[in-house]
C-alpha positions as CSV (number, residue, x, y, z in Angstrom):
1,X,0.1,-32.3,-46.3
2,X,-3.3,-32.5,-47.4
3,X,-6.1,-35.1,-46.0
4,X,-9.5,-36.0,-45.5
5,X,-10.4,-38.0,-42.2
6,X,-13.6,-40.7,-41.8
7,X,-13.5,-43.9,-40.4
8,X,-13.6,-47.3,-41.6
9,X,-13.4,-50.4,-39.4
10,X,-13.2,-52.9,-41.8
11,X,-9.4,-53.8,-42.9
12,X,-8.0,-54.7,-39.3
13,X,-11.2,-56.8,-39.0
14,X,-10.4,-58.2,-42.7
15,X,-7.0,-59.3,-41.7
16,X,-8.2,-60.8,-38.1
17,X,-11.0,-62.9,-39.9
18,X,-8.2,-63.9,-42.6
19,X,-6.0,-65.3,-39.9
20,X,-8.5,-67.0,-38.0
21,X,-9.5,-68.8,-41.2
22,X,-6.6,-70.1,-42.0
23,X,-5.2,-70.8,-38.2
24,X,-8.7,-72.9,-37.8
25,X,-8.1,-74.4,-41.4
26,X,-12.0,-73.7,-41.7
27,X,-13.3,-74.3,-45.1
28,X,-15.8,-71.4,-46.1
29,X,-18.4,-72.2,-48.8
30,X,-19.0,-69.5,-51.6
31,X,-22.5,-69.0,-50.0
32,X,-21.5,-67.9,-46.8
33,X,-20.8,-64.4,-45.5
34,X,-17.8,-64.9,-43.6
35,X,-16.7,-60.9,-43.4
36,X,-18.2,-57.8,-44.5
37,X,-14.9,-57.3,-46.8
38,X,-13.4,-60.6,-48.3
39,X,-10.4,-61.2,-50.3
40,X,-10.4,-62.2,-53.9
41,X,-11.0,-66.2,-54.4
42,X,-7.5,-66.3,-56.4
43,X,-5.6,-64.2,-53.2
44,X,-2.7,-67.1,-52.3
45,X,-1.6,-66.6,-48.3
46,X,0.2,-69.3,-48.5
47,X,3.9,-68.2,-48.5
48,X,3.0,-65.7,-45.6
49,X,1.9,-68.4,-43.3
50,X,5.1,-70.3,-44.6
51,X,6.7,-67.5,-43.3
52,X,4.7,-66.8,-39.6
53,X,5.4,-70.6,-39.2
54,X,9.1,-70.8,-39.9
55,X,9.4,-67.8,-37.3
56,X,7.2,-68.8,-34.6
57,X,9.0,-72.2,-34.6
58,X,12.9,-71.0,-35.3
59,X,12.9,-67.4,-34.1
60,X,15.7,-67.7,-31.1
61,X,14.1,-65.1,-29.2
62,X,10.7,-66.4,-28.5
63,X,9.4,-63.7,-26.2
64,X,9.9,-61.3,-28.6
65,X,7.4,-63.0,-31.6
66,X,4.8,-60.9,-30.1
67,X,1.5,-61.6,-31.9
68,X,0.3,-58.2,-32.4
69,X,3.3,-56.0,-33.5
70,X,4.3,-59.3,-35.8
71,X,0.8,-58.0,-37.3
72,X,1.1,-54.2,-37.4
73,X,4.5,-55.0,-39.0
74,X,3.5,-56.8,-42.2
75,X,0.6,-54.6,-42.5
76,X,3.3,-51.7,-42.4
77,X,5.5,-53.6,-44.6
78,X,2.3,-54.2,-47.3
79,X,2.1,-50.7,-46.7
80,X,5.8,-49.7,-47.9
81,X,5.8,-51.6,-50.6
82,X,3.6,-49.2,-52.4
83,X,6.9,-46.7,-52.5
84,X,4.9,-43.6,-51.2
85,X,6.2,-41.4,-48.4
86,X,2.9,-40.2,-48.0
87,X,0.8,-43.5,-47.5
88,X,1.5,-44.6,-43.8
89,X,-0.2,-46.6,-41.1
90,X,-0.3,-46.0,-37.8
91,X,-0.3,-47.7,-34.2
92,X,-3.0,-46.7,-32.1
93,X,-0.4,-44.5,-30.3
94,X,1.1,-42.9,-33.6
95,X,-2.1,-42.3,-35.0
96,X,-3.0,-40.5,-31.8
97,X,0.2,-38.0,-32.5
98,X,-0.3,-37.6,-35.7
99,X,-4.4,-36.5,-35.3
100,X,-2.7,-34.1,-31.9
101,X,-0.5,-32.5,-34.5
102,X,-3.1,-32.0,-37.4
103,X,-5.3,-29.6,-34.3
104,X,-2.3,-28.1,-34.1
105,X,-0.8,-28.5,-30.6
106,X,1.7,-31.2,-29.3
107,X,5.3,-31.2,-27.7
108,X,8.6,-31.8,-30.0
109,X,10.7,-29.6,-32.1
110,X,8.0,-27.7,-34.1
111,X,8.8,-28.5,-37.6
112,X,6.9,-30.2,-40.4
113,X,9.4,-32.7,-42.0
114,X,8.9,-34.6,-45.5
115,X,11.0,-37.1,-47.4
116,X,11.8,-36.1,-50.8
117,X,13.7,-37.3,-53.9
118,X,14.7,-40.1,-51.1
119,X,16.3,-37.6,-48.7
120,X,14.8,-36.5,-45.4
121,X,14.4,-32.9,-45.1
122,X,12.4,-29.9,-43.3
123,X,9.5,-28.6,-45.3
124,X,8.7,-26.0,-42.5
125,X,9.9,-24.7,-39.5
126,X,6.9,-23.6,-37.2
127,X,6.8,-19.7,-36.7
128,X,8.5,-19.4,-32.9
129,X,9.0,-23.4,-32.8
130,X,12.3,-24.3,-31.2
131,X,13.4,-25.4,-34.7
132,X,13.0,-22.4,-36.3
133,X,14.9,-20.5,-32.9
134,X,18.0,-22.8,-33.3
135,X,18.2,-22.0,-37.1
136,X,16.6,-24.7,-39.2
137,X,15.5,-23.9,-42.6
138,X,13.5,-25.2,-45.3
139,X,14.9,-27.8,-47.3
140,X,17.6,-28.4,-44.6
141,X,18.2,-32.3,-45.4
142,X,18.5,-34.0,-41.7
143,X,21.2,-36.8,-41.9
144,X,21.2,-38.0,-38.9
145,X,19.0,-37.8,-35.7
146,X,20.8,-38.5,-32.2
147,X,23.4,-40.4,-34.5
148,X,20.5,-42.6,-36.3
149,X,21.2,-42.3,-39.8
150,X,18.4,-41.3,-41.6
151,X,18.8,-42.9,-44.7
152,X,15.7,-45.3,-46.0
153,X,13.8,-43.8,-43.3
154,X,9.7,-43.7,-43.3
155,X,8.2,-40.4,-42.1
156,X,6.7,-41.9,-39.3
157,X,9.7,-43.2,-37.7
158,X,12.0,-40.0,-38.4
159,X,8.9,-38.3,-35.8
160,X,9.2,-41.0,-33.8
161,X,13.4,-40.2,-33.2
162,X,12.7,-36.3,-33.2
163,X,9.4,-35.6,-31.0
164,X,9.9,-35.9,-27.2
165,X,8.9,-34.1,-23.9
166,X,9.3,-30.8,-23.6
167,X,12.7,-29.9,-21.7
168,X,14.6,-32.6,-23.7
169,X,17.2,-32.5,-26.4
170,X,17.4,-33.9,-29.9
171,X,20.4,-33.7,-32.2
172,X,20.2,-33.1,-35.5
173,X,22.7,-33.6,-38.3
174,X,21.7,-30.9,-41.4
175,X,22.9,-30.5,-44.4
176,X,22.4,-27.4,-46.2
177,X,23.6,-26.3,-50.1
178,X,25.3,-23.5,-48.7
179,X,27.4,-25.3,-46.5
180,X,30.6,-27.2,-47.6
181,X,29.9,-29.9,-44.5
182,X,27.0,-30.9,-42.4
183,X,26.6,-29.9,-39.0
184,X,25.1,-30.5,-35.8
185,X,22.0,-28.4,-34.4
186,X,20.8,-29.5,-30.8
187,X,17.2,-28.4,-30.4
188,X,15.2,-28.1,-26.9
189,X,12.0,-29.5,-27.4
190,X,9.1,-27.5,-26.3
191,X,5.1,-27.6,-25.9
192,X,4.2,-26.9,-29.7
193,X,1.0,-24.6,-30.5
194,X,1.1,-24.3,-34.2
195,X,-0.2,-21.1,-35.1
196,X,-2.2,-20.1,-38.1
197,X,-1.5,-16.7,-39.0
198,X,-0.9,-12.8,-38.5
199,X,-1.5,-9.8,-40.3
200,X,-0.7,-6.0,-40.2
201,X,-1.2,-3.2,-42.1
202,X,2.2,-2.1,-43.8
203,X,2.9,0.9,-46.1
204,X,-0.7,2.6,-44.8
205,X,-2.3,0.5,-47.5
206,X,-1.4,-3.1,-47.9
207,X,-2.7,-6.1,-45.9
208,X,0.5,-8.4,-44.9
209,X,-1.3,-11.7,-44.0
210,X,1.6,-14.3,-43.3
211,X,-0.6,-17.6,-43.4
212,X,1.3,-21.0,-41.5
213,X,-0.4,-23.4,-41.5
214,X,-4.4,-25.0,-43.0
215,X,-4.7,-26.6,-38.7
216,X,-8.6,-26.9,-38.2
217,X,-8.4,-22.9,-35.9
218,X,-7.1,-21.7,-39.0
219,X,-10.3,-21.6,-41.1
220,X,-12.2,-18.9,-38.1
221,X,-9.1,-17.2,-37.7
222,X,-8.4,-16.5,-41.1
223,X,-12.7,-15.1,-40.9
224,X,-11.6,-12.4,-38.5
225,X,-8.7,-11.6,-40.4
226,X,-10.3,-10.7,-43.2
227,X,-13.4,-9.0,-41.7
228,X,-10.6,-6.6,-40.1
229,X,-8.8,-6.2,-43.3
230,X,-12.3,-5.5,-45.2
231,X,-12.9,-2.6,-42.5
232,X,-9.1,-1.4,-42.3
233,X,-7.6,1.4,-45.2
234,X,-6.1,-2.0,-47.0
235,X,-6.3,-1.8,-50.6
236,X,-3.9,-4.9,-51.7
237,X,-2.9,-7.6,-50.1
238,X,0.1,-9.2,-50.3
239,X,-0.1,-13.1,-49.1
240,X,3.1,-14.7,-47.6
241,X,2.4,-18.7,-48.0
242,X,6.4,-19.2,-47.4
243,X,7.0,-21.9,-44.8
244,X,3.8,-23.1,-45.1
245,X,3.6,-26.9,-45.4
246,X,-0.3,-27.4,-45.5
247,X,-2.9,-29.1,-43.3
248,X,-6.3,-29.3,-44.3
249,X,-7.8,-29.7,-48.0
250,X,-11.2,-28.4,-46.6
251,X,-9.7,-25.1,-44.9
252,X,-7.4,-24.7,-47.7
253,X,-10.8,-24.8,-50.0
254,X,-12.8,-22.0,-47.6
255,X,-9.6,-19.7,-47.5
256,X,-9.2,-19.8,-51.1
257,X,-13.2,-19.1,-51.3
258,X,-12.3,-15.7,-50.1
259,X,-10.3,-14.8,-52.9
260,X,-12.3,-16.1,-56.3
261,X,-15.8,-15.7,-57.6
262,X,-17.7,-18.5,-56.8
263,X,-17.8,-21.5,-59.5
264,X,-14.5,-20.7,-60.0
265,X,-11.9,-24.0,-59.7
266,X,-9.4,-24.6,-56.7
267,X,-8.4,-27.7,-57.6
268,X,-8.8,-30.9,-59.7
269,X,-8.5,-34.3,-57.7
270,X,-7.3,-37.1,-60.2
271,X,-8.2,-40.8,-59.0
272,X,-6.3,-42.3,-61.7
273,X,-8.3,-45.0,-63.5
274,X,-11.1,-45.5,-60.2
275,X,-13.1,-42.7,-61.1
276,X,-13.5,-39.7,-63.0
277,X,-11.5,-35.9,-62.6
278,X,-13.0,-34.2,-59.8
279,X,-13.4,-30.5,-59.8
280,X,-13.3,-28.6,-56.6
281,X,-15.3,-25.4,-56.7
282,X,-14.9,-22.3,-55.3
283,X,-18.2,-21.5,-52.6
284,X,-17.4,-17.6,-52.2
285,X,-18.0,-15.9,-50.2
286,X,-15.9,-14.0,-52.5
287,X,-15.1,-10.8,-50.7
288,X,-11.5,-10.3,-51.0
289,X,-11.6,-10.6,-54.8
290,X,-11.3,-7.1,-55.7
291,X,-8.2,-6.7,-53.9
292,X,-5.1,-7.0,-56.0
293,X,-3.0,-9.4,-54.6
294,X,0.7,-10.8,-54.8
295,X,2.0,-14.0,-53.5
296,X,5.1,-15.1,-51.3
297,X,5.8,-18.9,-52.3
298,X,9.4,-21.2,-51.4
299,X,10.4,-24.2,-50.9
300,X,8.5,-24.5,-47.5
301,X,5.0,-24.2,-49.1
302,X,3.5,-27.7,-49.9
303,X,0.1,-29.0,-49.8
304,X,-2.7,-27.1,-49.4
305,X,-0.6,-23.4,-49.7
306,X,0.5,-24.8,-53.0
307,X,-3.6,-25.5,-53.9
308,X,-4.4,-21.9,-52.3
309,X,-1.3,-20.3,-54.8
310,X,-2.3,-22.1,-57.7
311,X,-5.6,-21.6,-57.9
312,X,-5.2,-17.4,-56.9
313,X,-2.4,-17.8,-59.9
314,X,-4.6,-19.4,-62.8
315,X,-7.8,-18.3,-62.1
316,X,-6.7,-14.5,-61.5
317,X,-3.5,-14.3,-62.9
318,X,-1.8,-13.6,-59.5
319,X,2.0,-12.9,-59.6
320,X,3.6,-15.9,-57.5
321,X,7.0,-14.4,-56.1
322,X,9.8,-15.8,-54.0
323,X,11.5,-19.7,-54.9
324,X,10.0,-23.1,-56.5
325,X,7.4,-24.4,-54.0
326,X,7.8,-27.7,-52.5
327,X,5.7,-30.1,-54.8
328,X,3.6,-31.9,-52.8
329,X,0.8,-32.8,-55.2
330,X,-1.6,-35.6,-53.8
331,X,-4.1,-35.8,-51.2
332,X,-4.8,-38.3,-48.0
333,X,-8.1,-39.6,-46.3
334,X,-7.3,-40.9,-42.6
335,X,-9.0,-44.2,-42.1
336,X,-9.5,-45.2,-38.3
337,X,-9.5,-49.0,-37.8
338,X,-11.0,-50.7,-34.9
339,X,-8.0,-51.0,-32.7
340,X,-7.3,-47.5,-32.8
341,X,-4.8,-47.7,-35.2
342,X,-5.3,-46.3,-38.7
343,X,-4.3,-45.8,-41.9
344,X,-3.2,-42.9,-43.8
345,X,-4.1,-43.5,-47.7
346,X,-3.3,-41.5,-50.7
347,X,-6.5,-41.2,-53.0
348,X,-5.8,-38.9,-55.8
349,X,-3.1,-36.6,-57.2
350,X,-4.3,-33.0,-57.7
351,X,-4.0,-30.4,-60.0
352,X,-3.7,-26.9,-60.6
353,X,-7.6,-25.7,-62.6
354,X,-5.4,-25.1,-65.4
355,X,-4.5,-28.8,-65.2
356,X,-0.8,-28.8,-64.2
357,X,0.6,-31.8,-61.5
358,X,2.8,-30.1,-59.3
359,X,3.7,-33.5,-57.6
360,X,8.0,-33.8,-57.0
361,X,8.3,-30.7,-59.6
362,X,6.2,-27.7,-57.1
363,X,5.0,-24.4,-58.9
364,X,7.6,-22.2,-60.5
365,X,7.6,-18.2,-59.0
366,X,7.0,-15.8,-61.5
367,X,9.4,-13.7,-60.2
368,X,12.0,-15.6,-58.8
369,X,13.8,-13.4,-55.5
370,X,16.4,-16.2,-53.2
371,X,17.3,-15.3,-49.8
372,X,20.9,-15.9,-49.0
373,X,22.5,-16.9,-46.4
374,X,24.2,-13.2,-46.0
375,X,20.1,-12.0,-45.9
376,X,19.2,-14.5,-43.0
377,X,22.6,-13.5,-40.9
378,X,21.3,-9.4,-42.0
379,X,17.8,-9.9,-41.1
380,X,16.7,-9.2,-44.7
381,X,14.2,-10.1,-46.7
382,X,14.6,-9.1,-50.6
383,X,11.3,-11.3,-51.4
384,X,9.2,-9.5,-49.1
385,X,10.7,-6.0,-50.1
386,X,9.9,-7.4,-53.7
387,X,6.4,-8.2,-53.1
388,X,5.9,-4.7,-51.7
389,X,7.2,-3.1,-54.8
390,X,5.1,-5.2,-57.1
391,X,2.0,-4.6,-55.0
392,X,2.7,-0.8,-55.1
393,X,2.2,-1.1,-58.8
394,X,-1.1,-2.6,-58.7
């Protein structure tokens, strides 16, 4: 995931002032400021009123027509009709989780989950999370949770089944492509501290930084890592983005600032026909560019470690090794409304600086190295012993 957060108080207010108007049947002249956002003249309400009326007066079980969630629902349901996974709105509680999870410590399973090509899968298992201890993968597709299909699912609500106290257990039904049947993995949820990254020296020569996850920590930690590398016998670095499922554009841009001159493109935002290309632009400081590098990319990298691979790839030609990233090509702003709820809203689609949307299709390695299931059961890793090699020839 890749977002932007500021606040914005106007919509919930919007619809509030709507449904006073017409409740009151006040008749507002064209001269009068009647809300700081108002809806076009031509805007016809009519049929959902219809509707709220028909309900409130036919609806068997009254006590359940509760004002309030009657609201958050159609503004979820105006929400879903826009058919993208990644445009969500949130209940004051939900949006509370899901700004918890982006600083990078709640309770649940540990595992960034994403819905793609209409299935329900994991993009990431946290490093040490209780998913990744009980064997979920990336791109495991999750068919049912606790015996709740998952089918036509939003994003929101699959979080809702899997995150609990830690201590308690959720069942999950995965499918995998190596498997001939789906099975069941029962996970003990745990008290979730999503961790940035590690490095270590391997081979006397060659910095190994394994970067999770763009959380807010991971900008300073990554500014110690790379002071220590810059005073350590490194002369390469290899840069493992696998499992990685994003976080935050901004962190992602200061990262990638280590590793290009400065001017240089990260990424282009596209805000289709609302305004023009926008280039991001690399602000140094610049002092890991002489380092040759390699890159570890699979099907767990999306968002921001997709920006971070694509920009290292076509602005320095940087060998991307390992499986077909994830393809999660667009960016969010969080807007906080007045109740404390908010809205998650996809603003643009981004591109690689040479150009290419990666959005559903992911970047392609340029050395492609799969791990099978054999390797996982071995403890092997041929993409990480092929990243060595390549670096070794640098």
């Amino acid at each position: 995931m890749i977002f932007n957060i500021k606040k914005d108080f106007t919509l919930l207010f919007l619809i509030f002032a709507i449904l006073v108007s017409f409740a009151l049947g006040t008749n507002f002249g064209k001269s009068q400021v009647v809300c700081e956002v108002c809806p076009p003249e031509d805007l016809d309400f009519s049929l959902f009123w219809e509707s709220w009326k028909k309900l409130e007066e036919m609806y068997v079980d009254k006590e359940k027509f509760d004002v309030q969630e009657v609201i958050y629902g159609a503004i979820s349901g105006m929400v879903k009709s826009l058919d993208d996974p990644y445009t969500v709105f949130f209940k004051p509680e939900d949006s509370q989780r899901f700004i918890e999870d982006v600083k990078g410590t709640f309770e649940g399973i540990g595992a960034e989950i994403g819905i793609r090509k209409g299935h329900l899968q994991v993009i990431a298992p946290l490093e040490g999370a209780p998913a990744q201890k009980a064997g979920l993968r990336a791109g495991d597709k999750i068919i049912e949770v606790n015996d709740t299909p998952t089918i036509d699912i939003t994003i929101e609500e699959a979080v809702n089944l899997i995150r609990g106290p830690k201590g308690t257990e959720v069942t999950l039904t995965i499918y995998r492509e190596d498997w001939n049947e789906s099975k069941e993995i029962k996970i003990i949820r745990g008290e979730i501290e999503v961790p940035s990254l590690k490095w270590e020296l391997i081979d006397n020569n060659t910095a190994l930084i394994e970067l999770y996850h763009f959380t807010l920590k991971a900008g300073s930690d990554f500014n110690i890592a790379a002071s220590e590398i810059l005073n350590s016998p490194a002369e390469k670095i290899i840069l493992d983005l696998r499992n990685n499922p994003g976080g935050y554009l901004g962190v992602a841009e200061d990262i990638t600032g280590w590793f290009l001159k400065k001017g240089e493109i990260i990424l282009i935002e596209d805000y289709g026909e609302t305004e023009k290309r926008k280039e991001h632009l690399s602000k140094g400081p610049a002092q890991l560019l002489s380092y040759p590098i390699v890159v570890l990319i699979d099907n767990g990298s999306a968002s921001a470690s997709e920006i971070l691979a694509g920009a290292l790839r076509d602005n320095r030609g940087v060998k991307l090794i390992g499986e077909t990233s994830f393809g999660k090509g667009s960016v969010q702003e969080l807007e906080e409304l007045s109740d404390g709820s908010s809205l998650k809203i996809t603003v643009a689609k981004w591109l690689t600086p040479k150009g290419e949307m990666i959005a559903d299709k992911g970047l392609e390695p340029d050395i492609k190295v799969e791990i099978t299931e054999e390797d996982y059961e071995e403890g092997k890793d041929p993409q990480l012993d092929k990243a060595i090699e390549i670096a070794n020839s640098l």
